[in-house]
MMTF fields as JSON, N, C-alpha, C and O atoms, coordinates in Angstrom:
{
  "mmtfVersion": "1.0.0",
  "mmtfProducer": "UNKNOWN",
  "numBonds": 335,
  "numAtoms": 336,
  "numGroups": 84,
  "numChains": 1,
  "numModels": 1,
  "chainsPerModel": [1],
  "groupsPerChain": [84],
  "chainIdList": ["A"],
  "bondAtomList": [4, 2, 8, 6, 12, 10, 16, 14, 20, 18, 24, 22, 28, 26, 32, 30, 36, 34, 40, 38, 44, 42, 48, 46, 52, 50, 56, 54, 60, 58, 64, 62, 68, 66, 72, 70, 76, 74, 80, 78, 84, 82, 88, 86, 92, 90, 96, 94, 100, 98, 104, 102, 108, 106, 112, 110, 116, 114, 120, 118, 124, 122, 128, 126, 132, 130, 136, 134, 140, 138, 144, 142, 148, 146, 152, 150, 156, 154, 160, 158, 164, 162, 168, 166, 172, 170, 176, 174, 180, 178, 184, 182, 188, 186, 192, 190, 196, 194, 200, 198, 204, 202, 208, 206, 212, 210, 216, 214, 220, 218, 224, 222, 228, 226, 232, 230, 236, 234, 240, 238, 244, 242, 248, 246, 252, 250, 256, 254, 260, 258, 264, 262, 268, 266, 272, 270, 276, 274, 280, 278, 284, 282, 288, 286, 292, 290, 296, 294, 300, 298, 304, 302, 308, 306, 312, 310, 316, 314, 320, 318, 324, 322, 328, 326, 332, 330],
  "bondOrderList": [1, 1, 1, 1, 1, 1, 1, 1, 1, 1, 1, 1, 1, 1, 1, 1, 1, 1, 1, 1, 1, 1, 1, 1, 1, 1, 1, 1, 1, 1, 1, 1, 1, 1, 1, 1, 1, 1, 1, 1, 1, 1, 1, 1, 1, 1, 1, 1, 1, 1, 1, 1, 1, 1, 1, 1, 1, 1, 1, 1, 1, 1, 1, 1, 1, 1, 1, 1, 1, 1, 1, 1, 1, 1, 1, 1, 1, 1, 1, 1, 1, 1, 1],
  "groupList": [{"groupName": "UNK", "atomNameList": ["N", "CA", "C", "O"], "elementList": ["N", "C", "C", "O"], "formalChargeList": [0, 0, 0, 0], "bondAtomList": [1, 0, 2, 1, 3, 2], "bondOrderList": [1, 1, 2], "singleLetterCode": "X", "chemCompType": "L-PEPTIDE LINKING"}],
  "groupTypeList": [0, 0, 0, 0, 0, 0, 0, 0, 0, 0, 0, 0, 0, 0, 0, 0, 0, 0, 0, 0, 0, 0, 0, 0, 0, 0, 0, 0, 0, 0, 0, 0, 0, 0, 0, 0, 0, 0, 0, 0, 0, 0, 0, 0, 0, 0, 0, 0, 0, 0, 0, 0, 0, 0, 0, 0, 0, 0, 0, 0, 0, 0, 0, 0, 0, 0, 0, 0, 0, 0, 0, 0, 0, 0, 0, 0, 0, 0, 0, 0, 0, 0, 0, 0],
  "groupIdList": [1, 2, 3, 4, 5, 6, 7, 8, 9, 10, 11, 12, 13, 14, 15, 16, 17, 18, 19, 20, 21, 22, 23, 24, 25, 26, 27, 28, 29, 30, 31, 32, 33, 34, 35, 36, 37, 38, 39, 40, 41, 42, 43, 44, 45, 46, 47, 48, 49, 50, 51, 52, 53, 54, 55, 56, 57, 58, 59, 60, 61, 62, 63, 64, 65, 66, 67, 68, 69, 70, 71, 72, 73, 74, 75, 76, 77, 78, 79, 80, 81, 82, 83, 84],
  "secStructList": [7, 7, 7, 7, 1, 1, 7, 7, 7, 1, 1, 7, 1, 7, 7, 7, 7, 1, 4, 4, 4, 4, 4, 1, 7, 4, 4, 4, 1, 7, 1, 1, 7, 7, 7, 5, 7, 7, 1, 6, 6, 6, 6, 6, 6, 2, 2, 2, 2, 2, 2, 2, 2, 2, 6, 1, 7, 7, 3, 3, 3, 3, 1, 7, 3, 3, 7, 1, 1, 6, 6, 7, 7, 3, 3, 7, 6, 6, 7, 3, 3, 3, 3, 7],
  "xCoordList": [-6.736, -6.311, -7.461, -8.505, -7.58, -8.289, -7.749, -6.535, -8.39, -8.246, -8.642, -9.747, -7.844, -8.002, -8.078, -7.335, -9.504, -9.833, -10.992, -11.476, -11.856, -13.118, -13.206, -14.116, -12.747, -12.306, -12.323, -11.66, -12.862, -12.07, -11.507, -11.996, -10.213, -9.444, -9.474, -8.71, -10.053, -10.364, -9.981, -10.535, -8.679, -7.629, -9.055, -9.246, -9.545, -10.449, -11.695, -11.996, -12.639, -14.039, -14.381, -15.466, -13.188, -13.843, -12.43, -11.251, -13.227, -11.615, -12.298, -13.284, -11.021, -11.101, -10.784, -9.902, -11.475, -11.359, -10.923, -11.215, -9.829, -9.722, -11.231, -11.307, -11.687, -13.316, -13.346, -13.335, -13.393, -13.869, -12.795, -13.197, -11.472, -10.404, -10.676, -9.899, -11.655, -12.327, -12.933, -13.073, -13.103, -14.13, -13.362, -13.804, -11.871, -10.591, -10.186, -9.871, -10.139, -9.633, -8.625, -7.732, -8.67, -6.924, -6.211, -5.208, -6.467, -5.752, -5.176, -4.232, -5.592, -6.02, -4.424, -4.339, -3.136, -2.51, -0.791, -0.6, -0.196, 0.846, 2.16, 1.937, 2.849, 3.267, 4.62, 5.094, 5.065, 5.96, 5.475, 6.239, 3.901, 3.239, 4.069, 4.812, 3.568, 4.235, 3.195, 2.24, 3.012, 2.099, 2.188, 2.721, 1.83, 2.224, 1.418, 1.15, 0.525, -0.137, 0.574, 1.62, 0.061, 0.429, -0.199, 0.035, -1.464, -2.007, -1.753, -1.717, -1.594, -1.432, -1.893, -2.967, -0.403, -0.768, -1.192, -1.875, -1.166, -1.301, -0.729, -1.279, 0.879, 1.788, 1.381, 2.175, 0.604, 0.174, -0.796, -0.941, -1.534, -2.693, -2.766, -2.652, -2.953, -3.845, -2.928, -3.406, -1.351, -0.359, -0.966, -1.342, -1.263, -0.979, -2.476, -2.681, -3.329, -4.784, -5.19, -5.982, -4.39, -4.049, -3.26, -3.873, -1.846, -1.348, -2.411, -3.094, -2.753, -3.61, -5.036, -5.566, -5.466, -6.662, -5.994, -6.331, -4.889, -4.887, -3.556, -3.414, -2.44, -1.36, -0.383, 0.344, -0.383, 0.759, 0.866, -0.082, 2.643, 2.807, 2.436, 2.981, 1.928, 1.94, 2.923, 2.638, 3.742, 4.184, 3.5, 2.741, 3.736, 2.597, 3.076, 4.185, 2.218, 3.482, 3.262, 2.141, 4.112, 4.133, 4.365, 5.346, 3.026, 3.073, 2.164, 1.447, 2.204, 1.575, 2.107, 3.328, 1.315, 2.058, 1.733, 0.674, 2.201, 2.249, 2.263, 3.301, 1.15, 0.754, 0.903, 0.284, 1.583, 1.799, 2.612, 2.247, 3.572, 4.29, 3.746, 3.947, 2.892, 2.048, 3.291, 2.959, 4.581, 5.181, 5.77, 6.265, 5.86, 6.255, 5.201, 4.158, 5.465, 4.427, 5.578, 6.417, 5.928, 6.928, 6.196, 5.434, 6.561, 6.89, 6.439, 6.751, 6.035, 6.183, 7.278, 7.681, 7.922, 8.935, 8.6, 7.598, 9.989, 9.629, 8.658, 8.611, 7.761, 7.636, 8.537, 9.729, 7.933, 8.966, 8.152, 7.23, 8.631, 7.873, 8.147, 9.181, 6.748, 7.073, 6.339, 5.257, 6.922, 5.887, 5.347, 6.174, 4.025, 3.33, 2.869, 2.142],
  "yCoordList": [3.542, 2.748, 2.638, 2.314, 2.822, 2.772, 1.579, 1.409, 1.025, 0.156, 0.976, 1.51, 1.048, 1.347, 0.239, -0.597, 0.631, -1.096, -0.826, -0.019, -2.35, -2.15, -3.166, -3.807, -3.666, -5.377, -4.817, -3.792, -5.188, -5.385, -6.503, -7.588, -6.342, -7.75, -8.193, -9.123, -7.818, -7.864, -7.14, -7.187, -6.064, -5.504, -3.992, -3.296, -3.895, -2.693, -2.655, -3.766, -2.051, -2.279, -0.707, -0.34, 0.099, 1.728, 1.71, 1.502, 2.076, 2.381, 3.726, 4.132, 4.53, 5.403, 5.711, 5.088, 6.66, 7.024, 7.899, 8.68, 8.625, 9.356, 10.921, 12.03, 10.506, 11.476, 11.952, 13.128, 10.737, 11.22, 12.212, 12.739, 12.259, 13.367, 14.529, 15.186, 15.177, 16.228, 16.676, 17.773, 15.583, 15.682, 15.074, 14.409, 15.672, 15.156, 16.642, 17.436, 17.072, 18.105, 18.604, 18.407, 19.477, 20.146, 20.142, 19.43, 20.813, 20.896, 19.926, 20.31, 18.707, 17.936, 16.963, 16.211, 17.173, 16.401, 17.598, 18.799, 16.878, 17.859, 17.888, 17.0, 18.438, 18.91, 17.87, 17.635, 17.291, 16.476, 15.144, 14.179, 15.013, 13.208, 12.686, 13.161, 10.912, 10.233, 9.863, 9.49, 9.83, 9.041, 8.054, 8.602, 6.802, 5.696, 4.847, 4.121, 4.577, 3.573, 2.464, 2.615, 1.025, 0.164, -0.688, -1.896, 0.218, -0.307, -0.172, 0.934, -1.224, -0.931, 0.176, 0.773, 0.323, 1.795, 2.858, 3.66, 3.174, 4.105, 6.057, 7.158, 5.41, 6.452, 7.074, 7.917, 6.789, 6.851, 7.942, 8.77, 7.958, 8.741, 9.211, 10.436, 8.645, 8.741, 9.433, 10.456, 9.427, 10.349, 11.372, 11.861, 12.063, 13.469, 14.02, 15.208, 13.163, 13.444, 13.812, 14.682, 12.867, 13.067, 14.31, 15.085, 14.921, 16.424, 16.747, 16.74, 17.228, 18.4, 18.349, 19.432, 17.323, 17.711, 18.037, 19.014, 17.223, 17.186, 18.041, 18.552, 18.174, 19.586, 18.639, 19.129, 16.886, 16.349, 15.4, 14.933, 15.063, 14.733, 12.579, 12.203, 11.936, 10.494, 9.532, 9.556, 8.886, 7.486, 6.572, 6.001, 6.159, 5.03, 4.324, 4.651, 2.912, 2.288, 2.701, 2.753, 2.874, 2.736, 0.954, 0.219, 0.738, -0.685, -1.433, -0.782, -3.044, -3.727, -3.893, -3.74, -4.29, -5.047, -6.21, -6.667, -6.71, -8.343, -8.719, -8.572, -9.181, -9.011, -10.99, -11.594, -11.491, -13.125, -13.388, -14.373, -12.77, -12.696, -11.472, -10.26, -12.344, -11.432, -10.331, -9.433, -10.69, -9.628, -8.709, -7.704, -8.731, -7.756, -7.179, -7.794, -6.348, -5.5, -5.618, -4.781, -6.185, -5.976, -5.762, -6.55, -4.85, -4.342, -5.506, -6.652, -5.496, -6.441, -6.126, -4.989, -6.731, -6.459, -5.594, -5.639, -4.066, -3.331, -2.0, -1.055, -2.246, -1.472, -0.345, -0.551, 0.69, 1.48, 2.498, 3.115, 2.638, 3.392, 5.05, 5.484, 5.852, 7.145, 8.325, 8.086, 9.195, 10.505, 11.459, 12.165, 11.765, 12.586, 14.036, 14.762],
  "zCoordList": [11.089, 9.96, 8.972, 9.539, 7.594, 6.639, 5.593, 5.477, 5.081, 3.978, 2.826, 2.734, 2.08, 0.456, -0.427, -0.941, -0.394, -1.273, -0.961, -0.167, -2.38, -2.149, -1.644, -2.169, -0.901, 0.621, 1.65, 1.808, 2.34, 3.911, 4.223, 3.909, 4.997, 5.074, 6.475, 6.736, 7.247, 8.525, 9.401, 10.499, 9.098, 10.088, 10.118, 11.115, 9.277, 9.206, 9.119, 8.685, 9.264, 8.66, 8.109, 7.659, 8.263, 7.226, 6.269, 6.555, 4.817, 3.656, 3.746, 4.36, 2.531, 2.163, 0.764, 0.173, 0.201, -1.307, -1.466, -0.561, -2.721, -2.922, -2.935, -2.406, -3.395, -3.033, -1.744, -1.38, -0.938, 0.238, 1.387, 2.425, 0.883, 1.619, 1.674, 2.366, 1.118, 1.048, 2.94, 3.479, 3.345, 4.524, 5.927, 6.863, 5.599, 6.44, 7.089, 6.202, 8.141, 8.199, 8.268, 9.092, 7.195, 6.753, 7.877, 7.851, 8.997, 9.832, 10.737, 11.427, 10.856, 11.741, 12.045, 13.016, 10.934, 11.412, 11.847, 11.657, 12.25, 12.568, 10.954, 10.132, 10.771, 9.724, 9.276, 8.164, 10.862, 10.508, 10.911, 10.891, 11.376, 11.014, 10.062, 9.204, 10.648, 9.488, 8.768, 9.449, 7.324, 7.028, 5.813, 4.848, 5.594, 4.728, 4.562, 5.52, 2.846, 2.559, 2.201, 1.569, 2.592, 2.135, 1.233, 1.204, 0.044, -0.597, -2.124, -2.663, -2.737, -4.079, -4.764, -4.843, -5.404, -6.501, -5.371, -6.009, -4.409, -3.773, -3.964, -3.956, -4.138, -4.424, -6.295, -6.713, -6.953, -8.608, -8.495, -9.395, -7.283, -7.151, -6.083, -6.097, -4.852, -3.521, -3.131, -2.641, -3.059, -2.314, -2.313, -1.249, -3.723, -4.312, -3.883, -3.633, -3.84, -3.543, -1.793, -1.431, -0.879, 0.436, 0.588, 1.322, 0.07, 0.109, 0.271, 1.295, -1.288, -1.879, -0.611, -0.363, -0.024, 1.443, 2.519, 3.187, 2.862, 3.985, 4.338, 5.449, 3.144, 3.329, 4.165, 5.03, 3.81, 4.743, 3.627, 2.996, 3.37, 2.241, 2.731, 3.769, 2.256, 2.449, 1.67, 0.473, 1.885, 1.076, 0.78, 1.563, -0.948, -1.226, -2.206, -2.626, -2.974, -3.163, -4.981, -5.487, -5.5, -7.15, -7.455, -7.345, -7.855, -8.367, -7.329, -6.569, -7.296, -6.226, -4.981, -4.952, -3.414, -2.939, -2.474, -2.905, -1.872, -1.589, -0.017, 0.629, 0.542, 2.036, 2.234, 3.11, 1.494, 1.69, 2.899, 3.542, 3.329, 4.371, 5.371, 5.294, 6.45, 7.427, 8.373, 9.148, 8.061, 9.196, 8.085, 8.595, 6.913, 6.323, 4.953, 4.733, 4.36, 3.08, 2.054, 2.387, 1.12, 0.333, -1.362, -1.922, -1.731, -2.991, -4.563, -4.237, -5.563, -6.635, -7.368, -7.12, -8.2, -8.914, -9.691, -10.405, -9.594, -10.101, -9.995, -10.782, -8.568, -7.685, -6.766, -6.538, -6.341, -5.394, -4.749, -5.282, -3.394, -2.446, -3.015, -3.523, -2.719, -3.716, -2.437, -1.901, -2.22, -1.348, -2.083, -2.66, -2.287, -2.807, -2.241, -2.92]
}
């Protein structure tokens, strides 16, 4: 688990940057992994940046999200989950 952010919220103590996917190995996941950020604006950028290293498409969110309700990740208005 990585945090995307320049926080740690406690669930993590390593994020990740778009930059640093470079040093992920292409090969390393299987073709039908699942994979899904739950960090804001994720799906705007980081989807397409995760493909293009790692050759496995990710879901991420277009817009904010909202971690106020600890059992669920929900969306801001006007938001929508996107795969890159």
């Amino acid at each position: 688990m990585f945090d995307y952010s320049n926080a740690v919220y406690g669930c993590s103590s390593a994020w990740l940057h778009e930059k640093d996917l470079s040093q992920i190995h292409r090969g390393i996941f299987t073709r039908d992994c699942f994979c899904k950020s739950w960090g804001c604006h994720t799906g705007e950028s980081m989807s397409r940046a995760w493909r293009r290293a790692t050759g496995v498409a990710m879901i991420g969110a277009d817009g904010k999200t909202d971690y106020s309700d600890p059992m669920a990740v929900v969306l801001s208005p006007g938001g929508r989950w996107t795969k890159g």
